[in-house]
N, C-alpha and C positions, 0 to 999 in steps of 0.2 A: 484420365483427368490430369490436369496441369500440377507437377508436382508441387508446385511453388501453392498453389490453390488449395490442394489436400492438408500442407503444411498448416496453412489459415485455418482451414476448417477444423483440422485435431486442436491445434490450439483457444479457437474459440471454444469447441468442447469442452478440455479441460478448464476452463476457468467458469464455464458454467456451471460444470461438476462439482469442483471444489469450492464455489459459495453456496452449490445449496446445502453441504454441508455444514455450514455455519451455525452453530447455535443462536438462541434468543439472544442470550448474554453477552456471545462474541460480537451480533449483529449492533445490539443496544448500544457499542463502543465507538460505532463507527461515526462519521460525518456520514450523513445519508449521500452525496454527491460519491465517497467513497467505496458507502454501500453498490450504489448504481454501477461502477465501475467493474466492484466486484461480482457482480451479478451478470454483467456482460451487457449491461445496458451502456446505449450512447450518453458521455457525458462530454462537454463541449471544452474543447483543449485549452479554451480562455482559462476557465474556471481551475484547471487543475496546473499544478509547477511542474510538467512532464519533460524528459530528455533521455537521450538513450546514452547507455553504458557505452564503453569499448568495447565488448563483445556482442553490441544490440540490443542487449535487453532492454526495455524500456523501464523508466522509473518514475518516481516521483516521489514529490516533495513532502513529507506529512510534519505535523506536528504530534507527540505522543505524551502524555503527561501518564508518567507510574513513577513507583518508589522505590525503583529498580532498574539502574541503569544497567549495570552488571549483566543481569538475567537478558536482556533485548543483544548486548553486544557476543554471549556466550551462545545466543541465537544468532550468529552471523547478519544482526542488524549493523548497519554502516552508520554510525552516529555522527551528525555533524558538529553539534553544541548540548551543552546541559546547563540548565540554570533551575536549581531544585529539583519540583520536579517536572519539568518543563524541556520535552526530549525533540531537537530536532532529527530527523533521517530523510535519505533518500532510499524510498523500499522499493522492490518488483512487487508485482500482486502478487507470487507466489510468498516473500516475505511477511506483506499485509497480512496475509492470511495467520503468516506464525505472530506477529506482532499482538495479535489481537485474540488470540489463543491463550497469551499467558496472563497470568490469573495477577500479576500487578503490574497490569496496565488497566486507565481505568477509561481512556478514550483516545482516539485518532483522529486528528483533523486534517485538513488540505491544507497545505503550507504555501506560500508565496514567494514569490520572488521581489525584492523590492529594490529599487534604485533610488539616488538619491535626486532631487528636482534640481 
């Protein structure tokens, strides 16, 4: 098998694995589009702020509202802005996954990119 192709496949594995992981509670937090994503379902690259790192990983944009900035950045979350508690970041799904694990964060949304007209 094509190495490049096994690479694919183990990694869509993993991300299948580790949302069905996911508790009620974690899931309840998510934007359902994020959900989707995290489940390994197709979600349409309009709809999400996606971009790859410098070392490929791919990312994306979210919006996180918790009361605890601290706790998301002592998590090796990448913060962009804070306005209360109103958390921008750019996560991996393996981050998503931690973002939405800790217990004050109270939800995850899909973040956007906006320009000015």
């Amino acid at each position: 098998m094509n190495r490049s192709l096994l690479t694919l496949l183990i990694g869509i594995l993993a991300v299948g694995c580790a949302s069905s992981r996911l508790s009620d509670q974690e899931r309840s937090k998510l934007d359902p589009q994020l959900a989707k994503l995290l489940s390994g379902e197709q979600v349409s690259e309009s709809v999400l702020d996606a971009s790859l790192r410098a070392d490929g990983a791919k990312e994306y944009g979210v919006i996180i509202r918790s009361t605890d900035v601290q706790a998301l950045r002592s998590a090796g979350i990448r913060i962009g802005s804070v306005l209360g508690n109103v958390i921008t970041a750019r996560v991996t799904l393996a981050e998503l996954r931690t973002v939405v694990s800790l217990p004050t964060v109270r939800a995850v949304e899909i973040g956007s990119r906006n320009y000015p007209h």
